[in-house]
C-alpha positions as CSV (number, residue, x, y, z in Angstrom):
1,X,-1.8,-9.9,-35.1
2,X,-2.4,-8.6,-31.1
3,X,-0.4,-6.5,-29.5
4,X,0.7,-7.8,-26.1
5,X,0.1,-5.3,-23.6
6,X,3.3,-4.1,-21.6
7,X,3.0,-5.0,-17.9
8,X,4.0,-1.9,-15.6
9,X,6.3,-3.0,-13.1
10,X,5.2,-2.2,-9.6
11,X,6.1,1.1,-8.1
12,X,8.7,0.4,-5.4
13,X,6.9,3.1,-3.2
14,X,3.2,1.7,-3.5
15,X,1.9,1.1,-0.2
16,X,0.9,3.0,2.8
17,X,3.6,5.6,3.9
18,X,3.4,6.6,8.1
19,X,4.2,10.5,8.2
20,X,7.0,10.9,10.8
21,X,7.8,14.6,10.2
22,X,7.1,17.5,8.5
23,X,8.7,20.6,8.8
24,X,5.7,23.1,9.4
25,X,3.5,21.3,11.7
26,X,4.9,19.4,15.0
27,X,3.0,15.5,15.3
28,X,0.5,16.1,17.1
29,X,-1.1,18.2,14.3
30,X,0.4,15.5,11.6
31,X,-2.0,13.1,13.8
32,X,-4.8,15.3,14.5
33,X,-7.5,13.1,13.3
34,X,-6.0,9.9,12.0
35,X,-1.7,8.6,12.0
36,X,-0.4,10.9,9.0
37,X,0.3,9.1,5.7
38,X,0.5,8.9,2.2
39,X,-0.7,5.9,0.4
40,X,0.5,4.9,-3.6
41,X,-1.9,2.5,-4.6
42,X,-1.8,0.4,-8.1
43,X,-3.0,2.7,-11.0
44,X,-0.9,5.7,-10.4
45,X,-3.7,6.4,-8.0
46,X,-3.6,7.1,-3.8
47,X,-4.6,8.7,-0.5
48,X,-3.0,11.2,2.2
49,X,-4.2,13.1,5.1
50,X,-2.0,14.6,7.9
51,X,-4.1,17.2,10.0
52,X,-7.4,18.4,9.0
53,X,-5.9,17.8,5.0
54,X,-6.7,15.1,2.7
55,X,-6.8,14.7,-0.7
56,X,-6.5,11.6,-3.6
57,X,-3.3,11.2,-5.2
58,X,-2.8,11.1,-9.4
59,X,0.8,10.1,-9.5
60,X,3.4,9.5,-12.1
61,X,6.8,7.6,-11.1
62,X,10.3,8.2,-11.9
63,X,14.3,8.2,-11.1
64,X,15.6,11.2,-9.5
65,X,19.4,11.2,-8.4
66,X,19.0,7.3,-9.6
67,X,16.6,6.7,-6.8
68,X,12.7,5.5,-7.1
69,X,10.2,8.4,-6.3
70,X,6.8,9.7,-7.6
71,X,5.9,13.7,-8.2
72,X,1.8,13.6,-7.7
73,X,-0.9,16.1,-7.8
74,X,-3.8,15.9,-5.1
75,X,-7.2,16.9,-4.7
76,X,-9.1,17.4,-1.8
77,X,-10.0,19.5,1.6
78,X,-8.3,21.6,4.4
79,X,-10.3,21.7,7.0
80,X,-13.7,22.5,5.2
81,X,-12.2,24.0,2.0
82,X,-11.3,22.8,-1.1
83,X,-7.8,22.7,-1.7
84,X,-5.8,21.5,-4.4
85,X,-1.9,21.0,-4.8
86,X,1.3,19.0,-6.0
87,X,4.5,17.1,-4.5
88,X,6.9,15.0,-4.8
89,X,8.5,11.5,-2.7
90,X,11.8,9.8,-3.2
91,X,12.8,6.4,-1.4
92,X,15.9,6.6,0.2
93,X,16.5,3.3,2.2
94,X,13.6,2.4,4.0
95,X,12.1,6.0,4.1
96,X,10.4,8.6,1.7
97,X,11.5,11.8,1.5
98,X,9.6,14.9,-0.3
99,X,7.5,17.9,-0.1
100,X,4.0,18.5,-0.5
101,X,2.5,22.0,-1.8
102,X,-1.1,23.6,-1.5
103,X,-2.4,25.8,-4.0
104,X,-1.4,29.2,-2.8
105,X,-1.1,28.4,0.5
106,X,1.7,26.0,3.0
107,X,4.1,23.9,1.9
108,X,6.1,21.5,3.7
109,X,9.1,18.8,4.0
110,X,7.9,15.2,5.1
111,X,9.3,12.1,6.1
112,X,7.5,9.0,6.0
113,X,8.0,5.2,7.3
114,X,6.6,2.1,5.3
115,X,3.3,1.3,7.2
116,X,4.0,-2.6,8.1
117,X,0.4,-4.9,6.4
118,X,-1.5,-6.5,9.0
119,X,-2.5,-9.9,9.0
């Protein structure tokens, strides 16, 4: 006898997320090299740069306060350095909502808008 597989359900925040604010840096930093965002691709995997940081997502999804969200680790660079770090998004209406935390360095609120797909 073969066990079926169970199918994961789609993560209601996977997609490309543009950053519309964070707390510690004004937008023109957010947008320094490329439009801020976080990305939640399928796989629990994903993307994110704001500024001269970037790093790939490894994120797990959850309910918090009944709503959808995701708490994610990263790893990547700021500016030339490694840097490493954790967060957290939850969707409230047609926005995400969280913080994002470098390894003994900054951390900040963001806000983020669903990127509309091209055609």
């Amino acid at each position: 006898m073969t066990m079926a597989k169970k199918e994961k359900s789609k993560c209601p925040l996977e997609g490309r997320w543009r950053i519309t604010w964070m707390d510690q840096w004004d937008q023109d930093f957010v947008d320094a090299e490329v439009e801020g965002y976080f990305e939640f691709g399928p796989n629990n995997m994903g993307s994110f740069q704001f500024g001269y940081v970037q790093g790939q997502i490894d994120y797990r999804t959850g309910i918090r306060d009944t709503k959808p969200c995701v708490e994610f680790t990263w790893d990547g660079n700021d500016e030339c350095s490694a840097a490493q770090g954790r967060g957290w998004a939850i969707l409230d209406g047609n926005e995400i909502t969280g913080m994002i935390f470098i390894h003994q360095g900054d951390e900040s609120e963001f806000k983020a808008e669903k990127k509309a797909k091209r055609k």
